[in-house]
Biopython code that builds the backbone (N, CA, C, O; Angstrom):
import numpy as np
from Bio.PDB.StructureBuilder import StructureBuilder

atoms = [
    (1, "UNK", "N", (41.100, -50.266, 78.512)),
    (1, "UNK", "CA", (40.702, -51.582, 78.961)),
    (1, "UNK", "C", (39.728, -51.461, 80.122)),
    (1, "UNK", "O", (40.004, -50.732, 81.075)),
    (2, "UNK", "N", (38.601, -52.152, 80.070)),
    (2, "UNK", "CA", (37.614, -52.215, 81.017)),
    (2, "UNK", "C", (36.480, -51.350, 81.111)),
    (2, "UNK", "O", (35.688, -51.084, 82.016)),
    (3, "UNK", "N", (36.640, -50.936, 79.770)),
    (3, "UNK", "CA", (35.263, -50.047, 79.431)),
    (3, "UNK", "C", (34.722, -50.815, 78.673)),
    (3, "UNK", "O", (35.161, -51.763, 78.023)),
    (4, "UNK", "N", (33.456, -50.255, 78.797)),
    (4, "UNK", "CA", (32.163, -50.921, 77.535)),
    (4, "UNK", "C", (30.842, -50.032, 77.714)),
    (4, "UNK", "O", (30.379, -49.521, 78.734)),
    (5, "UNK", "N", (30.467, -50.017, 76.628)),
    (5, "UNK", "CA", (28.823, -49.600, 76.514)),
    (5, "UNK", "C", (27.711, -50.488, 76.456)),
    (5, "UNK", "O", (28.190, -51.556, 76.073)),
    (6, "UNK", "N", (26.677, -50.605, 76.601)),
    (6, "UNK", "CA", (25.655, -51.196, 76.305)),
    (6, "UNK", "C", (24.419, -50.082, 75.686)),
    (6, "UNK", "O", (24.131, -49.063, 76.314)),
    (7, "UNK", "N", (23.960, -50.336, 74.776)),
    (7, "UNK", "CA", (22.923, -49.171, 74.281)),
    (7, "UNK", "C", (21.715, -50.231, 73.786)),
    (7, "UNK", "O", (21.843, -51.338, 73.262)),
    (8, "UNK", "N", (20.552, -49.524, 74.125)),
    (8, "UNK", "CA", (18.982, -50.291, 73.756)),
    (8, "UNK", "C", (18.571, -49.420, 73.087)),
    (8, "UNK", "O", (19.171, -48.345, 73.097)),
    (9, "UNK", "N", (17.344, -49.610, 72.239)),
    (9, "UNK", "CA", (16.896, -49.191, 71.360)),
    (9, "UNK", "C", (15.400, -48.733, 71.629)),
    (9, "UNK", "O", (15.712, -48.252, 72.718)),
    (10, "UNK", "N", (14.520, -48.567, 71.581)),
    (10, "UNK", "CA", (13.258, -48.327, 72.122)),
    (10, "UNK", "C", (12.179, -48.079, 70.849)),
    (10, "UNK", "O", (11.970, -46.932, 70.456)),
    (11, "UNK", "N", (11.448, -49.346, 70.178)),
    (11, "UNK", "CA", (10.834, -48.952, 69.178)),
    (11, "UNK", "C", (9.558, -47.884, 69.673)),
    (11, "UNK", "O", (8.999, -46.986, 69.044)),
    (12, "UNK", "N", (9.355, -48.390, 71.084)),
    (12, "UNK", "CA", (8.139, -48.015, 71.145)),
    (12, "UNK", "C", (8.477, -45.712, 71.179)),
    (12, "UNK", "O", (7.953, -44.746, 70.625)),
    (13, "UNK", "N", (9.454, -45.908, 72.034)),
    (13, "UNK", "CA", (9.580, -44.192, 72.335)),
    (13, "UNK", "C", (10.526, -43.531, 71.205)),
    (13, "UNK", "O", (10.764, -42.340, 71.004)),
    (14, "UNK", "N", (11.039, -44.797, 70.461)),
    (14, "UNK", "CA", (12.291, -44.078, 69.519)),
    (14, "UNK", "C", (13.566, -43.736, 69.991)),
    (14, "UNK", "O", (14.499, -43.866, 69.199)),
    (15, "UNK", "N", (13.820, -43.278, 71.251)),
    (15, "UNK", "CA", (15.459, -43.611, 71.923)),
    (15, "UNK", "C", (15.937, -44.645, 72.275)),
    (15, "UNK", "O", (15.524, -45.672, 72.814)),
    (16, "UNK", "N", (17.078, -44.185, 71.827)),
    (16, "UNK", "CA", (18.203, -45.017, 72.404)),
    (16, "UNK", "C", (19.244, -44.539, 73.615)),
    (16, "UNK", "O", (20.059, -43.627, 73.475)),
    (17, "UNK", "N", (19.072, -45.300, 74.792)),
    (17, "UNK", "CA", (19.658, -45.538, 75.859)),
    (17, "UNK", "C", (21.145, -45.886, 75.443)),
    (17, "UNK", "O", (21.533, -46.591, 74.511)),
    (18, "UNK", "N", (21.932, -45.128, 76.483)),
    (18, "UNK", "CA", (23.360, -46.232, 76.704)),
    (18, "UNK", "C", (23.861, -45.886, 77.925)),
    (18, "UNK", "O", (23.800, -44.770, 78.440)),
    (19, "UNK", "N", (24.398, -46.952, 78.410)),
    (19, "UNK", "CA", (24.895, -47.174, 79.383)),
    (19, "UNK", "C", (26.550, -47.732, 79.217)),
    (19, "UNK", "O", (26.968, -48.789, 78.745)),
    (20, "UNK", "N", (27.302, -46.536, 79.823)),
    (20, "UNK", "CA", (28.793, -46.772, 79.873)),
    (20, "UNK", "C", (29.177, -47.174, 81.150)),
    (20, "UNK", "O", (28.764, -46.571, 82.140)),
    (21, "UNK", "N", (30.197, -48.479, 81.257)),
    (21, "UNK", "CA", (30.545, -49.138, 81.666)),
    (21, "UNK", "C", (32.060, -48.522, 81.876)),
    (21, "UNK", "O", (32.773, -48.111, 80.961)),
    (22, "UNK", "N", (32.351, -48.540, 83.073)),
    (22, "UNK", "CA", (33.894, -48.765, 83.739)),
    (22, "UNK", "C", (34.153, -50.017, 84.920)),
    (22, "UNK", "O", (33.545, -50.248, 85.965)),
    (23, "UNK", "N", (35.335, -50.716, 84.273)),
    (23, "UNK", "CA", (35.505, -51.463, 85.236)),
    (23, "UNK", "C", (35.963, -51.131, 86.618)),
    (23, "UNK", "O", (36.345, -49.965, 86.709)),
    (24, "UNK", "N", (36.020, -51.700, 87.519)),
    (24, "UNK", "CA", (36.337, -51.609, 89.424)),
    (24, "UNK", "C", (37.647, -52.939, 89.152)),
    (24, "UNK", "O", (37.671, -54.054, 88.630)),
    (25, "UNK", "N", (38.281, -52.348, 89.606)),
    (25, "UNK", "CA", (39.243, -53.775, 89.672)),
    (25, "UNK", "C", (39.226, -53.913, 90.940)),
    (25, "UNK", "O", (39.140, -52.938, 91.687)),
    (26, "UNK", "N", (39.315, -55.278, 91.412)),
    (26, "UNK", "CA", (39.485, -55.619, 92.841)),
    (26, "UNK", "C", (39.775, -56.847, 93.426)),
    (26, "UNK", "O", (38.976, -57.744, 93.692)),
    (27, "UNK", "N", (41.171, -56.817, 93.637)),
    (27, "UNK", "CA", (41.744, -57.594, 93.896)),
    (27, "UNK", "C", (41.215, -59.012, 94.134)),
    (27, "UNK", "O", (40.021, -58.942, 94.427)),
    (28, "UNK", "N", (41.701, -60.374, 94.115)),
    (28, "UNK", "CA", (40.678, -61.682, 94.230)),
    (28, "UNK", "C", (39.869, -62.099, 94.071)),
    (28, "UNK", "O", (39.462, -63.092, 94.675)),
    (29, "UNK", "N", (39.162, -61.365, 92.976)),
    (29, "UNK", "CA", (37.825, -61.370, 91.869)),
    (29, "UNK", "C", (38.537, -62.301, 90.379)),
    (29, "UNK", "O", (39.750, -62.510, 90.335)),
    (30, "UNK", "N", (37.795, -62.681, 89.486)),
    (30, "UNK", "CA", (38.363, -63.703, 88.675)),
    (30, "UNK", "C", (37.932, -62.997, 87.707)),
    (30, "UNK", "O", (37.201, -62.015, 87.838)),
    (31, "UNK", "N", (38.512, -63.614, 86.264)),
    (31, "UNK", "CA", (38.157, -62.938, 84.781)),
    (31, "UNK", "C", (38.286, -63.729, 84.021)),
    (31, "UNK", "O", (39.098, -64.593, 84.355)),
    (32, "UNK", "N", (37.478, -63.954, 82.338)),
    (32, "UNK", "CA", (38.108, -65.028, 82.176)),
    (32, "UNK", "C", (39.382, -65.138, 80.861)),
    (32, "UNK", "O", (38.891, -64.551, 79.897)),
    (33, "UNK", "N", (40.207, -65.443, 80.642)),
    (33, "UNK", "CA", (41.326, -65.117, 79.241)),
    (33, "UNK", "C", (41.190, -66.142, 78.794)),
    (33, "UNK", "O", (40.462, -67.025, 79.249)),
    (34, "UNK", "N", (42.187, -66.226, 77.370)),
    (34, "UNK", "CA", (42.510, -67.177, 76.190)),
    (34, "UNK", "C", (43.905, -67.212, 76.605)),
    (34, "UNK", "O", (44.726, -66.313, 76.785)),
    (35, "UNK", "N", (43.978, -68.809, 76.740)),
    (35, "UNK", "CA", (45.255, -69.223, 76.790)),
    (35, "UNK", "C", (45.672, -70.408, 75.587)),
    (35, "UNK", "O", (44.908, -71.307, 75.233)),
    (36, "UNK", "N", (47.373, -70.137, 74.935)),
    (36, "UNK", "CA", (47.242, -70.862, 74.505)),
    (36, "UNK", "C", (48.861, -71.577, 74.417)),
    (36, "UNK", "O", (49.840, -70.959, 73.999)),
    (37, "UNK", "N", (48.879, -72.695, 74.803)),
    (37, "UNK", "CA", (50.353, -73.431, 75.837)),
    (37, "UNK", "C", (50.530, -72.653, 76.775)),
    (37, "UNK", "O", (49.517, -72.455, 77.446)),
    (38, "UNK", "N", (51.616, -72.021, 77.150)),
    (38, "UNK", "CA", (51.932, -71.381, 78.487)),
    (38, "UNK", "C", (51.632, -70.014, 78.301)),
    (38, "UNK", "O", (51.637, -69.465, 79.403)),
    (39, "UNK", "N", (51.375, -69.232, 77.394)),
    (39, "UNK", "CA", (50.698, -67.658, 76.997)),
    (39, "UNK", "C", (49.122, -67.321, 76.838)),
    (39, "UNK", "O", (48.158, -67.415, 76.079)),
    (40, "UNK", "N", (49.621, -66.792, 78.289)),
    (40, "UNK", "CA", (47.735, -65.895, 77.749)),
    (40, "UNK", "C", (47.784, -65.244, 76.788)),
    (40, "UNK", "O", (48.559, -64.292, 76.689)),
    (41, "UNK", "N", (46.702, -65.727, 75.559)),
    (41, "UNK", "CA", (46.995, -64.301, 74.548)),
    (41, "UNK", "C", (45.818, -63.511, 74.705)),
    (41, "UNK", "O", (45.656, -63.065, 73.569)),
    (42, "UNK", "N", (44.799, -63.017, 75.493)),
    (42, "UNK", "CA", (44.102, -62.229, 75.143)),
    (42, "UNK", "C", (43.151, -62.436, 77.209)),
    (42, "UNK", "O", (42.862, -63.531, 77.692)),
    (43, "UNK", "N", (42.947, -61.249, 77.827)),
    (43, "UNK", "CA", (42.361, -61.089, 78.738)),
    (43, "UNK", "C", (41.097, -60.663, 79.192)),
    (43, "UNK", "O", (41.338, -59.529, 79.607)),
    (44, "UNK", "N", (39.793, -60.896, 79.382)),
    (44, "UNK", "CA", (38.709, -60.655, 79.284)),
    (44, "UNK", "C", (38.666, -59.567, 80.234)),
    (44, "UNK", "O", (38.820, -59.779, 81.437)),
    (45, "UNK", "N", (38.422, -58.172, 79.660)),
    (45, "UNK", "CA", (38.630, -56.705, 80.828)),
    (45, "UNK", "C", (37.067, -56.390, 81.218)),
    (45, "UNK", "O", (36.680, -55.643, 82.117)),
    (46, "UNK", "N", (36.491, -56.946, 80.555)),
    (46, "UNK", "CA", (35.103, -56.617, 81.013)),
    (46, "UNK", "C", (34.139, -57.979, 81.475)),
    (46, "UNK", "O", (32.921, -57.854, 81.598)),
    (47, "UNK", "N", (34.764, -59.143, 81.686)),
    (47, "UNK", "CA", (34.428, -60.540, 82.453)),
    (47, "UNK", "C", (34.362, -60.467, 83.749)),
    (47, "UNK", "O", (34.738, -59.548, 84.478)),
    (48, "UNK", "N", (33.738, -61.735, 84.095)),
    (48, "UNK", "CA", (33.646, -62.372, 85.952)),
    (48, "UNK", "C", (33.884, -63.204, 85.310)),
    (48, "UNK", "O", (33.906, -63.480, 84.111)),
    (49, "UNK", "N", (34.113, -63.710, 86.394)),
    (49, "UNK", "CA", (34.151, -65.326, 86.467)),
    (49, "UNK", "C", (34.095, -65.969, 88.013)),
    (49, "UNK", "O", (34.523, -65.250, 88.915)),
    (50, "UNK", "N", (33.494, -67.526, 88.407)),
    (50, "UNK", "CA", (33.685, -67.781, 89.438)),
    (50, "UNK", "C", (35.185, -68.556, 89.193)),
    (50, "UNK", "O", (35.531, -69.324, 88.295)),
    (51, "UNK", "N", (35.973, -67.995, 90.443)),
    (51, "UNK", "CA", (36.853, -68.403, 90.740)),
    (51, "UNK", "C", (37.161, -70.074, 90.926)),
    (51, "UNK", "O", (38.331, -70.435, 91.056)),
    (52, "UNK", "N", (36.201, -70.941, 90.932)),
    (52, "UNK", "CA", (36.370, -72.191, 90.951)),
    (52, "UNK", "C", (35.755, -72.639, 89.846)),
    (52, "UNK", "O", (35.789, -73.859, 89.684)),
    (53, "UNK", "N", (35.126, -71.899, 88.930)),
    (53, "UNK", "CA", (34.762, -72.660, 87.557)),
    (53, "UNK", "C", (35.699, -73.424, 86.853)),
    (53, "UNK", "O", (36.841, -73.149, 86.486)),
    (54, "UNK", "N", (34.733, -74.856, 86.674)),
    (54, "UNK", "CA", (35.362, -75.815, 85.798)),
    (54, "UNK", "C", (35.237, -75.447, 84.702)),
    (54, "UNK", "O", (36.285, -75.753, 84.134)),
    (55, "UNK", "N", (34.453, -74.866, 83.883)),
    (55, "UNK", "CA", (34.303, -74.470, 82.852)),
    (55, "UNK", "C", (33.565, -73.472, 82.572)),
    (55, "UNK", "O", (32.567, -73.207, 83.242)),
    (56, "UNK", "N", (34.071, -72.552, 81.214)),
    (56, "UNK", "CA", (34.233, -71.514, 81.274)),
    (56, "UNK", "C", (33.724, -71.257, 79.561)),
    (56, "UNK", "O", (34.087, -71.910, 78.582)),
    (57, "UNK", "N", (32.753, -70.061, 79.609)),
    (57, "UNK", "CA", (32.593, -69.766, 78.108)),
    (57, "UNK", "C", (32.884, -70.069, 76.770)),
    (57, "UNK", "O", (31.769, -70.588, 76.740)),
    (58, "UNK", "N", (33.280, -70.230, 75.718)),
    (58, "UNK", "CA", (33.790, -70.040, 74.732)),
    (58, "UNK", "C", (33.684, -68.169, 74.228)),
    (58, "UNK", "O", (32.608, -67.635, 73.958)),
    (59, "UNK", "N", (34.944, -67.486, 74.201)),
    (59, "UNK", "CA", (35.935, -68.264, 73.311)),
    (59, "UNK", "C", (36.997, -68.075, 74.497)),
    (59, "UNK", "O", (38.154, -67.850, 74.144)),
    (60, "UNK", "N", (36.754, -68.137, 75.695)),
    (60, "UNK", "CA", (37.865, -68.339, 76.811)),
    (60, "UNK", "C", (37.591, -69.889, 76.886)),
    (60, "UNK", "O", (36.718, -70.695, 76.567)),
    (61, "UNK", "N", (39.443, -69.831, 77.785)),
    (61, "UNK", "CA", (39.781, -71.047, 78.394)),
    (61, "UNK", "C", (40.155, -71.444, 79.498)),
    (61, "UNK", "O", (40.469, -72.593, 79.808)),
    (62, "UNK", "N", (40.136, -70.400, 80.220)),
    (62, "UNK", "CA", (40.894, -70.079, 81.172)),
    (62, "UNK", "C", (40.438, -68.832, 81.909)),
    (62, "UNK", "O", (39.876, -67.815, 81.503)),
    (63, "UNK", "N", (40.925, -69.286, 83.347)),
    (63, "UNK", "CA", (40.062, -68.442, 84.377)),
    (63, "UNK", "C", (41.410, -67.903, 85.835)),
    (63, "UNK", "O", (41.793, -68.667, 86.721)),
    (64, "UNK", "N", (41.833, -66.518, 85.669)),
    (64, "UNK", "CA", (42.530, -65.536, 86.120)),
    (64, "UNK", "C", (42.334, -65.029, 87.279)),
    (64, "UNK", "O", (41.120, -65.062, 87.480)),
    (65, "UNK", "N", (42.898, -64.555, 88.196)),
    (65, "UNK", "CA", (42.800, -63.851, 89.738)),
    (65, "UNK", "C", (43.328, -62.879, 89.386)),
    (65, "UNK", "O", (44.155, -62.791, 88.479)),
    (66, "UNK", "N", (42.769, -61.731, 90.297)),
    (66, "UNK", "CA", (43.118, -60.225, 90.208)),
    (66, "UNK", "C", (44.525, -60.368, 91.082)),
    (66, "UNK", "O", (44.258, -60.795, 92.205)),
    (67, "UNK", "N", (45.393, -60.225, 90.965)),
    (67, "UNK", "CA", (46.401, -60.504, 91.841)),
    (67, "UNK", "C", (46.715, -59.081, 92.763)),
    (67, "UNK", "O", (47.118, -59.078, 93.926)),
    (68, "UNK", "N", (46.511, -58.257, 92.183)),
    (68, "UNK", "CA", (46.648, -56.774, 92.754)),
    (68, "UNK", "C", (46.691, -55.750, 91.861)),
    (68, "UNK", "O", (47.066, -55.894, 90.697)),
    (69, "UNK", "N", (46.293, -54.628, 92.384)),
    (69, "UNK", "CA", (45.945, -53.263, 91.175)),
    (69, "UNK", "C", (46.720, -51.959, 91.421)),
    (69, "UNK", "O", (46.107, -51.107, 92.064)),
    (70, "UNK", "N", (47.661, -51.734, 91.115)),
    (70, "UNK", "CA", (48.826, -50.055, 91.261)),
    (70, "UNK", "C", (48.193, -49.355, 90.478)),
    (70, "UNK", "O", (47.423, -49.719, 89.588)),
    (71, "UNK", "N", (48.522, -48.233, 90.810)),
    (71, "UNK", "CA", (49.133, -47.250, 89.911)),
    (71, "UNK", "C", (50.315, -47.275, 89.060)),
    (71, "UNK", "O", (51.470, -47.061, 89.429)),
    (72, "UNK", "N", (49.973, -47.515, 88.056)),
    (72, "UNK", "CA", (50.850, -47.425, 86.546)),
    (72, "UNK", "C", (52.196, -46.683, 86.751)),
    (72, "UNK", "O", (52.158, -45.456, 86.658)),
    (73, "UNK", "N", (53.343, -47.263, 87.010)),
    (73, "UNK", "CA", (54.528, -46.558, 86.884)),
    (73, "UNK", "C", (54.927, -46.469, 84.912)),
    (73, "UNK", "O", (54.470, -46.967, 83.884)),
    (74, "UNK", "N", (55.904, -45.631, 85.255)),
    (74, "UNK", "CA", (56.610, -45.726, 83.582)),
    (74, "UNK", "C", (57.139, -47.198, 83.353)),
    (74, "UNK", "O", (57.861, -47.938, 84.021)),
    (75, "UNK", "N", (56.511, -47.321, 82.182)),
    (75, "UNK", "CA", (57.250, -48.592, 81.201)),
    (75, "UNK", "C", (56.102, -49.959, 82.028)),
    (75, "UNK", "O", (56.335, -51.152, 81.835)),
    (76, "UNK", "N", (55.154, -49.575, 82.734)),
    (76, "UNK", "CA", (54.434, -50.393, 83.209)),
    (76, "UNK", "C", (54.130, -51.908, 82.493)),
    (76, "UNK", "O", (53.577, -52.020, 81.399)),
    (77, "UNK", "N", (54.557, -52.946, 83.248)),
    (77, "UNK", "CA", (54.511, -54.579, 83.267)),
    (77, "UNK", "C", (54.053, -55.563, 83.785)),
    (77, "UNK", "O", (53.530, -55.378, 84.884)),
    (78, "UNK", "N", (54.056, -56.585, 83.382)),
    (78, "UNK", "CA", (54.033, -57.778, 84.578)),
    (78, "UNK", "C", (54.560, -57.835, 85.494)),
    (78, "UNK", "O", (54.197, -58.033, 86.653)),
    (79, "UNK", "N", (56.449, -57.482, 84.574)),
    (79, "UNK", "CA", (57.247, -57.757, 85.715)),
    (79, "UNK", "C", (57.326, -56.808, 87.178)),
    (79, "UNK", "O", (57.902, -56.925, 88.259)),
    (80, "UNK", "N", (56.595, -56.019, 86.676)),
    (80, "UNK", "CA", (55.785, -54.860, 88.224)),
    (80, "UNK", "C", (55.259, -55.807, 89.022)),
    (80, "UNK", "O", (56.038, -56.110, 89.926)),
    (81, "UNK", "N", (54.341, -56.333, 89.037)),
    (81, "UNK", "CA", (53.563, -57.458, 89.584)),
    (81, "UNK", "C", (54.613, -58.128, 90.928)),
    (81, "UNK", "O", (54.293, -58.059, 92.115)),
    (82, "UNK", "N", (55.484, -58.559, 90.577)),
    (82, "UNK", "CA", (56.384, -59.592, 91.352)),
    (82, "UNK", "C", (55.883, -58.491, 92.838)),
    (82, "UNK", "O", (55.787, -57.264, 92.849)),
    (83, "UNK", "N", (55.627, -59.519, 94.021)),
    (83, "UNK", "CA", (55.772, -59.236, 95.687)),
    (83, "UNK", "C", (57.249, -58.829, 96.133)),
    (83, "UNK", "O", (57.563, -58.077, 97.055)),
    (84, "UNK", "N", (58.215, -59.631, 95.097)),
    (84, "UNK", "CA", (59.869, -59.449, 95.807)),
    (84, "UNK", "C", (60.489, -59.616, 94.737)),
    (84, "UNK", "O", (60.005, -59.308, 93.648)),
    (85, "UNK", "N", (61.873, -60.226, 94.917)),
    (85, "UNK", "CA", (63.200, -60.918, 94.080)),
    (85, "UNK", "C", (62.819, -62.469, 94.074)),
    (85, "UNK", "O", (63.005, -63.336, 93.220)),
    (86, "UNK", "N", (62.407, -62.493, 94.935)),
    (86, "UNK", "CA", (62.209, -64.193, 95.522)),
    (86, "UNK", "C", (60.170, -64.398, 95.099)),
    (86, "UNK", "O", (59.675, -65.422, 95.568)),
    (87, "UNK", "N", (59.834, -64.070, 94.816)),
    (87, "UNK", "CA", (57.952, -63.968, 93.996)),
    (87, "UNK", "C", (58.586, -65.288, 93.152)),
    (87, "UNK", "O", (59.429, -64.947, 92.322)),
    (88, "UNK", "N", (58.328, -66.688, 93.224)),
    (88, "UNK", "CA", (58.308, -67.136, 91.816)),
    (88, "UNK", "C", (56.687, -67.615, 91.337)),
    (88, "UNK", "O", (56.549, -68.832, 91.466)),
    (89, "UNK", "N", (55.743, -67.077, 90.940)),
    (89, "UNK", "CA", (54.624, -66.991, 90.715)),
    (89, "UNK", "C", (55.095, -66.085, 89.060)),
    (89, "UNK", "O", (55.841, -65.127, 88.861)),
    (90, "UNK", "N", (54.520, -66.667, 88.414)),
    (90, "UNK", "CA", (54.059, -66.010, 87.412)),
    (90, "UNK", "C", (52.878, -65.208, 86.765)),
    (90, "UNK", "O", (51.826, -65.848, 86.749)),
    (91, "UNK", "N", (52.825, -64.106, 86.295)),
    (91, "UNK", "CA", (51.637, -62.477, 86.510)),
    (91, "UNK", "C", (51.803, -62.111, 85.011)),
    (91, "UNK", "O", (52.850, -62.016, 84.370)),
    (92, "UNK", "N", (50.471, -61.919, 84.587)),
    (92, "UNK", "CA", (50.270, -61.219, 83.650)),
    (92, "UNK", "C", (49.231, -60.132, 83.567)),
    (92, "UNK", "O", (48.182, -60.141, 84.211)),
    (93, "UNK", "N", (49.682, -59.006, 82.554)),
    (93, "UNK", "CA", (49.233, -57.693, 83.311)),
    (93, "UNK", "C", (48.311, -56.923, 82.003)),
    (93, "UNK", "O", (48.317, -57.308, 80.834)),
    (94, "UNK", "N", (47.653, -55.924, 82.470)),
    (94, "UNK", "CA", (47.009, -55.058, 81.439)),
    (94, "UNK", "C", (47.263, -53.651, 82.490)),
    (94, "UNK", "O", (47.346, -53.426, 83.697)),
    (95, "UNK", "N", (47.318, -52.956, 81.305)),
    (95, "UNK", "CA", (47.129, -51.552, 81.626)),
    (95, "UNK", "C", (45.532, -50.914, 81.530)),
    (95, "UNK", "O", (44.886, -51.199, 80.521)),
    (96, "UNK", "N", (45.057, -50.263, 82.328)),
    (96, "UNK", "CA", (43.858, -49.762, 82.243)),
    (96, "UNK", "C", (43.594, -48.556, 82.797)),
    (96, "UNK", "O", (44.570, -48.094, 83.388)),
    (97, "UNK", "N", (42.404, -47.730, 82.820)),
    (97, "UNK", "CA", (42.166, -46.379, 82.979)),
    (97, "UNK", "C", (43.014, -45.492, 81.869)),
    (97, "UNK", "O", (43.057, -44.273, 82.031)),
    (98, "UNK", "N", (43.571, -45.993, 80.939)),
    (98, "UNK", "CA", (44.086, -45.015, 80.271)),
    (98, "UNK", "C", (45.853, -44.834, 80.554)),
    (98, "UNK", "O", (46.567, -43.859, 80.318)),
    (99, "UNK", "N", (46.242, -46.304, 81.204)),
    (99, "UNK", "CA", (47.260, -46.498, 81.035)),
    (99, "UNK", "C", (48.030, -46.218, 82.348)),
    (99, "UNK", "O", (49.166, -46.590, 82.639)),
    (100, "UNK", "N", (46.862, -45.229, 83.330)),
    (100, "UNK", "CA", (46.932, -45.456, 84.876)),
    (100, "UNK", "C", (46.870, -46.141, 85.858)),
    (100, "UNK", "O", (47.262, -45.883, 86.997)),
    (101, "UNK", "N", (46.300, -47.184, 85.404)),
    (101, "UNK", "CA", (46.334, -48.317, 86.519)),
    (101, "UNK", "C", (46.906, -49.544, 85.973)),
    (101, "UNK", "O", (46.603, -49.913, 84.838)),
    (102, "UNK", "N", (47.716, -50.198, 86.714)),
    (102, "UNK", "CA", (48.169, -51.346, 86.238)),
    (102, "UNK", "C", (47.646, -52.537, 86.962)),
    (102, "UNK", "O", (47.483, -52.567, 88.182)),
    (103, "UNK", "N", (47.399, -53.497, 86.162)),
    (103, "UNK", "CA", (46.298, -55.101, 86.777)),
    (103, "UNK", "C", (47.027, -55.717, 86.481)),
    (103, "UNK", "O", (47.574, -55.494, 85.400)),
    (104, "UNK", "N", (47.316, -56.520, 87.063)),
    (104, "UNK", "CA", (47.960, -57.563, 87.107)),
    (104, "UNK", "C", (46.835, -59.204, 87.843)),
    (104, "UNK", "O", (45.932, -59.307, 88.673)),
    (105, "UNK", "N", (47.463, -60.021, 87.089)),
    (105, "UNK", "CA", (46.862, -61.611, 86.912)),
    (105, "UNK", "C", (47.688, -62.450, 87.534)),
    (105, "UNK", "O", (48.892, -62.202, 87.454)),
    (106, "UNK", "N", (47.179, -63.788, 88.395)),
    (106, "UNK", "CA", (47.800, -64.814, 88.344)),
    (106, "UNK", "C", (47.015, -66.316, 87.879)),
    (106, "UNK", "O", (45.796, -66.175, 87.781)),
    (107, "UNK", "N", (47.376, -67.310, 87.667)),
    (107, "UNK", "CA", (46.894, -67.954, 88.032)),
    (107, "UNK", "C", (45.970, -68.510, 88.945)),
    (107, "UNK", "O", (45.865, -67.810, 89.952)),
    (108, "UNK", "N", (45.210, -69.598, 88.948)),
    (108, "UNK", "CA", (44.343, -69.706, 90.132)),
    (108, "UNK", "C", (45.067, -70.745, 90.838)),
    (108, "UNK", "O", (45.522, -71.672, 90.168)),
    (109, "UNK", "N", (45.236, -70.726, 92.062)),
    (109, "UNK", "CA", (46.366, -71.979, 92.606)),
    (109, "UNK", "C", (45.335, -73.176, 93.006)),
    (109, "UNK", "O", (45.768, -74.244, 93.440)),
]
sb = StructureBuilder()
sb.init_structure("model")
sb.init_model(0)
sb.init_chain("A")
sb.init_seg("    ")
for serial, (resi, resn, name, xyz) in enumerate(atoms, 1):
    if name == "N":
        sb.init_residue(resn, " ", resi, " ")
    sb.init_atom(name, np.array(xyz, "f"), 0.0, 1.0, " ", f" {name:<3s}", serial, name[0])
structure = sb.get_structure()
C-alpha cells in the first residue's frame, strides 16, 4: 500500500521513463476513501486531499486524517490505533511498507 509508478513514453527518443512512487505517511495530512453507511470500504493509499474539502473526486466520498503511523506489531489493526481504554473515536487502518508500518485513519472532526 502506497506505492505507485508512473511511466511516460517518449515517441520522440523511444524510452520509456518511470517513476516509482512511495508513500510518506504523516500524520494530519488527509486521503481520500469510499464509504459506504458506517464502513469505509476501500482507502485511497496514494491520495491528498484538503482536509476541509467539501467535495471530493469520484469514485471517493469521503475524506480521512492520518491519525498516526507505528510500526506494525503482530496481528496489526485498527484496534492498535486506540490512544487508551477510554479512546472512543473510531480508526481505520491499512498496513503498509510491506506490512511494516501500520496507518491508521480517523475521521475528520
Amino acid at each position: 500500500m502506497g506505492r505507485d509508478r508512473w511511466s511516460y513514453y517518449s515517441a520522440i527518443t523511444g524510452r520509456t521513463t518511470t517513476l516509482c512512487l512511495n508513500r510518506v505517511w504523516v500524520k494530519n495530512y488527509c486521503v481520500l476513501a469510499k464509504q459506504s453507511g458506517n464502513t469505509i470500504t476501500a482507502i485511497g493509499s496514494t491520495t491528498a486531499a484538503d482536509c476541509y474539502a467539501t467535495r471530493v473526486p469520484v469514485p471517493y466520498n469521503q475524506v480521512l486524517v492520518v491519525a498516526a503511523v507505528y510500526r506494525a506489531p503482530a496481528g496489526a489493526n485498527a484496534s492498535h490505533c486506540r490512544t487508551s481504554a477510554q479512546d472512543p473515536l473510531r480508526y481505520w487502518s491499512l498496513l503498509a511498507d510491506g506490512g511494516n508500518t501500520l496507518v491508521c485513519f480517523r475521521a475528520r472532526s
